[in-house]
N, C-alpha and C positions, 0 to 999 in steps of 0.2 A: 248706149245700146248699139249693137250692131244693124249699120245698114241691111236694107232693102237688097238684094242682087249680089252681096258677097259670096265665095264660094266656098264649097267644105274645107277646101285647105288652101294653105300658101305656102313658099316658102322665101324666105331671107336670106342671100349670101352676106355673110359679114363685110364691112369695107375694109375692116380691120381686126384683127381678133388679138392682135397685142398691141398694150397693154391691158384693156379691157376689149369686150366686143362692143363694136359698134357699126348701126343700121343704117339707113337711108328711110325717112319717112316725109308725109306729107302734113304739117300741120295748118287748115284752112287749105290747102293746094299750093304752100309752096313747101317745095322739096329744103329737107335740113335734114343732118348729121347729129345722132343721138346715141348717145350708148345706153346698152339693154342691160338689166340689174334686178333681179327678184328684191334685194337687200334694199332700195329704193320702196317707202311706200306708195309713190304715186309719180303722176309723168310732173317730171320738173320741169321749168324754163325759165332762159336767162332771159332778164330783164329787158335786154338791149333790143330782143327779139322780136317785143312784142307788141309796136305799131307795124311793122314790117310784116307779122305774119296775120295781124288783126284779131290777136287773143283779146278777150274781153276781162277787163279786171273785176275783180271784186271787193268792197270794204271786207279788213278787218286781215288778222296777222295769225297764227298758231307756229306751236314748235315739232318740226318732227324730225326722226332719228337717220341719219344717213352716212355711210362710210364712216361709221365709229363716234360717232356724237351727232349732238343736237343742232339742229342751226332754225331760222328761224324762217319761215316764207310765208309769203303775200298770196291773196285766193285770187284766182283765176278761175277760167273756164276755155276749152275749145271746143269752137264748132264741129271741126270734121277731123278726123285724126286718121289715116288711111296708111294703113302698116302692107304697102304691096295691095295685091288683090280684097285686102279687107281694109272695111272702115267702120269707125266707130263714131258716134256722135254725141253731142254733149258732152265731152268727158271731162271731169275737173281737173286741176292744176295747182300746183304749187309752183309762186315765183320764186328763184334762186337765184342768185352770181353764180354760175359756176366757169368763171374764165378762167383761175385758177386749176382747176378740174381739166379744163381741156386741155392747159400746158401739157396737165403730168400724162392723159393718156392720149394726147395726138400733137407731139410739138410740132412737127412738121406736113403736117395736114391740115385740110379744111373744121373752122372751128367749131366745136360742139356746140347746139346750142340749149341742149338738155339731156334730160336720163328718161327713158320708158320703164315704169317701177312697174309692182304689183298689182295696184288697184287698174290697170292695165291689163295686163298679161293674166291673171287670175278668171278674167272673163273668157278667154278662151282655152282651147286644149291648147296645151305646146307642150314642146321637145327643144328642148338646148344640144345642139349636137357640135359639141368641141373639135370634135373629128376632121366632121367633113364644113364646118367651122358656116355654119350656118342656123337659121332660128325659122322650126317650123309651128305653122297655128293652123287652129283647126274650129271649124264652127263650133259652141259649144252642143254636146250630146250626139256632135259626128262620131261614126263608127270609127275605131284605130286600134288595131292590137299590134302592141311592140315587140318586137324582137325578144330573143331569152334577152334576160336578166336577172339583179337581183334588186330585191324591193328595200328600201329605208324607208322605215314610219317617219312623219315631222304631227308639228304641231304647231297649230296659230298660238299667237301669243301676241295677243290685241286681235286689231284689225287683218294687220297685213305684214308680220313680221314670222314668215317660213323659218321653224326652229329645228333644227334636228339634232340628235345626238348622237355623240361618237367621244374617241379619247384624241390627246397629243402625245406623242412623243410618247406613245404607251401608258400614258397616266391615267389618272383617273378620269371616270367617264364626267362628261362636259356637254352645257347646251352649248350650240352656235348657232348663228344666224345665218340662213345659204342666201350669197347675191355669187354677182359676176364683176361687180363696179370698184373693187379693192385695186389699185393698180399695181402692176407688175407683182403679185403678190398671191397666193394660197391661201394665208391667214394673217387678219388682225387681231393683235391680242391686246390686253391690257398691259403695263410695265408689270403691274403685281403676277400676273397669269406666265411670262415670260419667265422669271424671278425664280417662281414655284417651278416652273419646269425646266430650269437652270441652263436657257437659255443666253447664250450670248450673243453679241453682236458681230456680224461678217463683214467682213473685206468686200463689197459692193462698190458699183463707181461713183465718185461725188454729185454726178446730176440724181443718181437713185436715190440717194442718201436727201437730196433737198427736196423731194417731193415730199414728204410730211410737212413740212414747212409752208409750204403752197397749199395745202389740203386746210388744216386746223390748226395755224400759227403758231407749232410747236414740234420740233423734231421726231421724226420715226426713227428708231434704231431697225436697221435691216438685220434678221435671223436668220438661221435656216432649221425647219423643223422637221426630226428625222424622219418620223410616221405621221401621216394624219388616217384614222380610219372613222368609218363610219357604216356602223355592223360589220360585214365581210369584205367592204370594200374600203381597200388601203390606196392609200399615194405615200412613195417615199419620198423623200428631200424635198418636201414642200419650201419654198421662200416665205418667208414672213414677216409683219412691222410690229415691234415692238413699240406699244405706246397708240397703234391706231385706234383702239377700241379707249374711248373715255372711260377714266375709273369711274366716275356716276352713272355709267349705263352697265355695272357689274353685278345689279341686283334689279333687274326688272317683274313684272306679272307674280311677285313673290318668290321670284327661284333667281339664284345666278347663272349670268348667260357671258361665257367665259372668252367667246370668239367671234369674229365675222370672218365665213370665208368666203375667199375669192375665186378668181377663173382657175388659177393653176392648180386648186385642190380638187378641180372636173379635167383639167388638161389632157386632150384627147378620148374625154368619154363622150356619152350619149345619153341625156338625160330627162326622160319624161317624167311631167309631173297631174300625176294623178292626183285629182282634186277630190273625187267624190273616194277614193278610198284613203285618202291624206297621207298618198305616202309617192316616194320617187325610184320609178325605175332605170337603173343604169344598166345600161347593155356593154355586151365585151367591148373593150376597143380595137381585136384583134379579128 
């Protein structure tokens, strides 16, 4: 729940907005480096982290879905979780390794030592603002009316997986999954889903080319995909991995869910997400 004395709002400048965004937050009160991800269902953390920050563990293991497959994590809990001017308390956890993880989105920076998912971010108002490359929150049921835009319906699918619809490459309409945490990338797809939409692989540099490998033990083919739209709202030349989405995550909730996208398919937008109307408004970038 959210403390006692938080204010209506905050806001977050990015430390880094490529390849994914990433925050500064406090977990227990010591300050760490996270990157923020709707596509994440819950706040992650690495193992290594957690006599140092005083996370409390918990018996017992489950599987949940992250950056294109399954992995598996350890129950947790933290005490105070303080995102800037707001803090939250008790909020559960899922343990991960993600040292791999922090290679691909900060080789040369301080090392991540989780992800802030949904079962997070969902509790309060926010805004993804690619732009001005910062992440604002708002108490929930504070007042906010955003800028013109244009509205995209989504839809839960489970707990905590933000679906929305749209096409690739002009195709046929297609669920995706919206996160931030795909790195250097727009869209994950299946090989099969690349395949279908007669993708091929690009001329990328070879450290780009080895982060699938570091991710899920198995190579990305780097694309690049001409349209990604989603209702009225297009990006051209999206970048994309072939092969980051697992083919067993190709048929979930009873529907096929053909994509997970990433930062570059918001790349300089503004992105609020309305909870009680379940849908996202993006504002011009201009």
């Amino acid at each position: 729940q959210l403390a006692d004395g938080s204010p209506e709002q905050t806001r977050i400048t990015f430390q880094r907005a490529w390849a994914v965004p990433l925050v500064r937050a406090k977990v227990n009160g010591h300050l760490v480096v996270r990157a923020v991800d709707p596509a994440s269902p819950e706040l992650l953390l690495d193992p290594s982290t957690l006599r140092v920050n005083g996370v409390q563990r918990v018996d017992g293991e489950r599987g949940v879905f992250w950056n294109g497959a399954r992995v598996a994590v350890k129950n947790g809990w933290v005490r105070r979780l303080e995102l800037r001017a707001f803090a939250l308390e008790r909020v559960p956890c899922g343990v991960f390794a993600v040292q791999k993880y922090s290679l691909a989105v900060n080789p040369q920076g301080r090392y991540i030592q989780g992800v802030i998912g949904m079962s997070v971010l969902k509790r309060l108002g926010l805004t993804l603002d690619l732009k001005a490359q910062r992440i604002e929150l708002r108490r929930p049921g504070a007042a906010y009316t955003p800028g013109s835009g244009t509205r995209v319906p989504f839809e839960w699918w489970g707990e905590h997986e933000l679906t929305v619809y749209g096409s690739l490459a002009g195709g046929r309409r297609m669920a995706m999954l919206l996160g931030t945490g795909l790195p250097e990338a727009g869209v994950g797809l299946a090989q099969e889903t690349a395949d279908e939409l007669g993708l091929r692989s690009t001329t990328l540099s070879r450290w780009v080319k080895g982060a699938g490998v570091w991710l899920q033990g198995r190579p990305w083919s780097p694309v690049m995909v001409p349209t990604v739209s989603l209702g009225s709202i297009v990006q051209d030349k999206v970048p994309g991995w072939a092969g980051a989405l697992d083919a067993s995550e190709l048929w979930r909730q009873g529907a096929r869910r053909d994509a997970l996208l990433g930062p570059n398919a918001l790349a300089g937008r503004r992105v609020t997400f309305d909870w009680a109307a379940r849908s996202l408004i993006f504002e011009d970038r201009d």
